[in-house]
C-alpha positions, 0 to 999 in steps of 0.5 A: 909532303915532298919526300927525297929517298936516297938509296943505292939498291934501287929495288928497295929504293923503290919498293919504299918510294912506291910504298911512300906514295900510296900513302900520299906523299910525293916521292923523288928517288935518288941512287947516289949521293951526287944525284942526291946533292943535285935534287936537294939544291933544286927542291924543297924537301920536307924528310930525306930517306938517307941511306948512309953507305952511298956511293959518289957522296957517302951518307954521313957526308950528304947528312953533314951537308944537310944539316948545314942547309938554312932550311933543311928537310929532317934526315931518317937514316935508314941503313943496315948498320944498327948497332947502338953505336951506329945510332949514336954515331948517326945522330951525331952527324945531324940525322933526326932519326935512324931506322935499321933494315930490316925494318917494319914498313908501317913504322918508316910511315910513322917515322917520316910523318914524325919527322915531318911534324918536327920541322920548325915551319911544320903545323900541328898534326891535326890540320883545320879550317873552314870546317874541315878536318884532316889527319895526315897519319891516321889518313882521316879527313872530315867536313863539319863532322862528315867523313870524307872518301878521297882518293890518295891524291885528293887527300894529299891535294886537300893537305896541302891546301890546308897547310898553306891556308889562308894562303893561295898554292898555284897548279905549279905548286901543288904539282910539286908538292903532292906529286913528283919529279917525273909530273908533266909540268903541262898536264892538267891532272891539278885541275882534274883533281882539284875538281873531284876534290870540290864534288867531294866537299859539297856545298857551299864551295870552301876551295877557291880559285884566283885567276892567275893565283891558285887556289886556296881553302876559303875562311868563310865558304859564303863569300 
């Protein structure tokens, strides 16, 4: 899950982008509206953290132009102005939810993975195939009933597999997707990762690899 936090106080911008990736998600930051505008015109992004008074472009600005997107990410104001009125008027700008500072960190994660469940391409919570079982909010992942032990990356690599599945996700693409910005596009931290994923997995091997393609979750393991 790829996540864009725009807030200008850069101390809590990233204590949230910190929090945000130990639970998996890959996290950009952004500190002013402009920087924000720029990264959403590059990146695919499934939930924005949208601080509303933002300097260069303010937040209602940069949430009217988000809404306005084909394929927009879902926007989570998150903001020290929390009045009823605020709300409203923060939802009538297009956000899809708003969450007032100061705020309960365990509820920003159960808010952005709400959000995330609610964009029209988004699959069930619950994501299954090939035996395996994964559950991003309750971070729980099994393999015909076996628990698994993965770390926060394997986790959200898996996550990715599954949703892409039945189809393929390059290195380049899982480097987008379940890490960040700042991800040495040359690194081969994929394939490392990919391969503590497989000894996780067990047998038979359920993650193959296409030369030049990617990789994917396979519907039959035996093939």
């Amino acid at each position: 899950m790829r996540i864009l936090v725009v807030e200008d106080a850069r101390a809590l911008a990233e204590v949230v982008a910190e929090g945000l990736r130990d639970q998996g998600m890959a996290v950009d930051l952004a500190y002013d509206g402009l920087a924000a505008a720029a990264k959403l015109d590059l990146t695919p992004y499934d939930v924005v953290v949208l601080d509303r008074d933002l300097p260069g472009i303010h937040g209602d600005t940069l949430c009217r132009m988000i809404t306005e997107r084909a394929d927009r990410p879902m926007v989570l104001m998150l903001t020290a102005a929390g009045t009823p009125g605020d709300r409203v008027s923060g939802l009538t700008l297009g956000a899809d939810d708003y969450l007032a500072k100061p705020f309960h960190f365990p509820e920003l994660v159960l808010r952005v993975h709400a959000l995330a469940r609610r964009r029209p391409a988004a699959r069930p919570r619950t994501l299954r195939a090939a035996g395996l079982e994964l559950d991003p909010v309750r971070r729980t992942s099994s393999r015909d009933g076996r628990p698994l032990a993965l770390s926060v990356k394997e986790f959200a690599v898996l996550e990715a597999l599954l949703r892409a599945s039945p189809g393929f996700l390059s290195a380049e693409e899982l480097l987008e997707q379940v890490w960040d910005e700042n991800a040495d596009p040359f690194t081969n931290t994929v394939t490392v990762t990919v391969g503590r994923l497989r000894r996780k997995l067990g047998a038979p091997p359920v993650i193959t690899t296409t030369t030049g393609v990617g990789y994917r979750i396979a519907d039959d393991p035996a093939r």
